[in-house]
N, C-alpha and C positions, 0 to 999 in steps of 0.2 A: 504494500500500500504506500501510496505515497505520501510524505512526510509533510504533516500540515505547515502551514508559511504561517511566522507570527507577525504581527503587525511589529516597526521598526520604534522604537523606545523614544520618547520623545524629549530633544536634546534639548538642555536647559540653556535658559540664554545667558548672552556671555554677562559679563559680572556688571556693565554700565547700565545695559536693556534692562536687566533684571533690576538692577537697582531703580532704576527710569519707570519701569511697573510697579517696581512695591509702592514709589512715590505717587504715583498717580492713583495707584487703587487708598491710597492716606489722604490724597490732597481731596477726594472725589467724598468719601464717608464723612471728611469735616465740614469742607463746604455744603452735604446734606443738614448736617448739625446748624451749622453758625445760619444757614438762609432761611432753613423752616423755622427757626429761633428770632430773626430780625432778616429780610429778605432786604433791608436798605443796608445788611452788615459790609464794611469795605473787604474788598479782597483781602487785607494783609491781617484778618481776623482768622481768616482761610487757613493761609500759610503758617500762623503762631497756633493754631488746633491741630493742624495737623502736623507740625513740626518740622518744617522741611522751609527751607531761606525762599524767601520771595522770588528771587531770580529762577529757584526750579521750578517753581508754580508758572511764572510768565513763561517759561519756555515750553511750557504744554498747551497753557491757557494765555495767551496773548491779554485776554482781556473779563471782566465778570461778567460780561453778557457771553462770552463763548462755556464758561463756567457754569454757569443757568442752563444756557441750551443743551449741553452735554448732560446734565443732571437733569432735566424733565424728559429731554429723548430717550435717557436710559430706561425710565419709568415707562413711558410704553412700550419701550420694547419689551420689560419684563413685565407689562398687561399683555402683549400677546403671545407673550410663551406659555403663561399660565392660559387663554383663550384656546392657544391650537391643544391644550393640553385638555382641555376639558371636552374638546371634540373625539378624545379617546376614550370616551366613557362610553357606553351604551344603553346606560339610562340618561336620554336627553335633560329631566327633571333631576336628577343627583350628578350629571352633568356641568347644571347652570349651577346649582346648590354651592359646589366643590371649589368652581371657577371663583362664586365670590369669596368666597371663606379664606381660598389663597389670596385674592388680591388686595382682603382688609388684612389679611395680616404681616403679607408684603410692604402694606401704609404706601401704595402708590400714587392713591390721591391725596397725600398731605402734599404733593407739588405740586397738584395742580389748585389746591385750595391756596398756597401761600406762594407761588410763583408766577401762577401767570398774570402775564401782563408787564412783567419787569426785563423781559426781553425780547427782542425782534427773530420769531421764529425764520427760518429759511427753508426754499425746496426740499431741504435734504432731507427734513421732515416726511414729506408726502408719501412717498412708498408706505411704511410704517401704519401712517394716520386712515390709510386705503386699506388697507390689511384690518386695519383695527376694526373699521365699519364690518368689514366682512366677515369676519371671524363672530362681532356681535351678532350679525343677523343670522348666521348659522346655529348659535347656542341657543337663540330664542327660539328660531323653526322649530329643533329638535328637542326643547323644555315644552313647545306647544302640542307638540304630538304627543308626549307622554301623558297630553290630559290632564296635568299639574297645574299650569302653568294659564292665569286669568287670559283669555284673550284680548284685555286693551292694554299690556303691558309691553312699551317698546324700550330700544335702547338708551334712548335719553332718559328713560325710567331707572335702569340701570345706574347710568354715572351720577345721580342725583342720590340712590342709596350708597352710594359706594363715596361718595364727599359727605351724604350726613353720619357716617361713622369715622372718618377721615376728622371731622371735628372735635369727636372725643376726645381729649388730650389733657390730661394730669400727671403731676410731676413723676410718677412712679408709672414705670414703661411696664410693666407686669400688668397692673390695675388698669391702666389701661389697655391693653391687650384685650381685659377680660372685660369690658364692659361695652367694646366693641364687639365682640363675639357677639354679645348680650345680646345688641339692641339689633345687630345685621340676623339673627334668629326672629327677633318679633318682626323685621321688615321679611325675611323672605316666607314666614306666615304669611304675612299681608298677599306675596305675590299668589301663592293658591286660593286666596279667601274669591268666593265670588260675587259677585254685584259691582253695580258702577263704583268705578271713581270720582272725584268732584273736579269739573276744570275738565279740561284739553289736554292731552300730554304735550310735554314739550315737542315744542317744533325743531324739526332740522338745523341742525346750526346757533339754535338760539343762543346758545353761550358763546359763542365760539367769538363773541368781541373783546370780552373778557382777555383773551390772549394780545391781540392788538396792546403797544406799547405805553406804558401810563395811563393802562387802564381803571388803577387801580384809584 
């Protein structure tokens, strides 16, 4: 028989790259820290959190708006890893369930609750932001066929539970964990409960001025 082929070991980078990544995966966790804490904080708040001289902070981030942009684009990226991940279920309704549960406790919309608007999105965006509509309207489809799932409930339905738990926040990160749980359990109740809703759901786009710069 012939002798299985192992995949080839993957070479560590050399000692500058590597150091150039640990600095970046430090500079990226504190700037999370210091902007969802004061979103007006200056850059060199950045660099004294995360510990690393200002100069290696510019030479990745030129500037606090590329620093912003890099830290909310990561956030949807990691909304739709957890989205294509929830398309691997087979119960459409434990599906959508699973989907939100990761994404409150990922806290991916504390950036879009305390970030947008403080910087000038760009193209590079849009693949991502197209993927995300998609992958939304696939979880709902298949939450709706399980029969679980109210039929006036759309995606803007969605991003609206998923920033009213994003709000939660007290000083003990445990406690709040757990009272987001809480309250994202009483809202996805709500999503099987049946009978009307009061109001219109939101419209297409409604927020999305919000992002536009000095929105705020």
């Amino acid at each position: 028989m012939p002798k299985s082929v192992e995949a080839p070991a993957q070479r560590p980078l050399p000692g500058r790259k590597a150091q150039a990544a640990r600095n970046d995966e430090l500079i990226l966790a504190a700037a999370r820290d210091v902007f969802l804490a004061d979103p007006k904080a200056p850059i060199a708040a950045v660099a004294e959190r995360a510990g690393v001289g200002i100069s290696a902070l510019y030479r990745r981030y030129p500037g606090k708006e590329d620093l912003l942009r890099t830290l909310c684009y990561a956030g949807l990226n990691r909304y739709n890893v957890e989205a294509e991940a929830a398309l691997e279920d087979s119960d459409g309704w434990q599906g959508l369930v699973g989907f939100l549960e990761r994404v409150v406790d990922a806290d991916v919309h504390s950036l879009t609750t305390h970030l947008a608007g403080t910087f000038t999105p760009d193209d590079s965006i849009l693949p991502a932001v197209m993927r995300s509509g998609e992958l939304n309207d696939e979880i709902l489809r298949r939450a709706r066929e399980s029969g679980r799932l109210r039929p006036d409930i759309t995606t803007a339905d969605l991003g609206l539970i998923l920033e009213s738990c994003a709000a939660i926040t007290l000083p003990d990160p445990t406690r709040t964990a757990q009272l987001r749980r809480r309250i994202l359990a009483l809202l996805i109740d709500g999503l099987a409960t049946p009978g009307p809703l009061p109001g219109p759901p939101p419209a297409p786009g409604e927020f999305a001025h919000r992002w536009r710069p000095n929105s705020r």
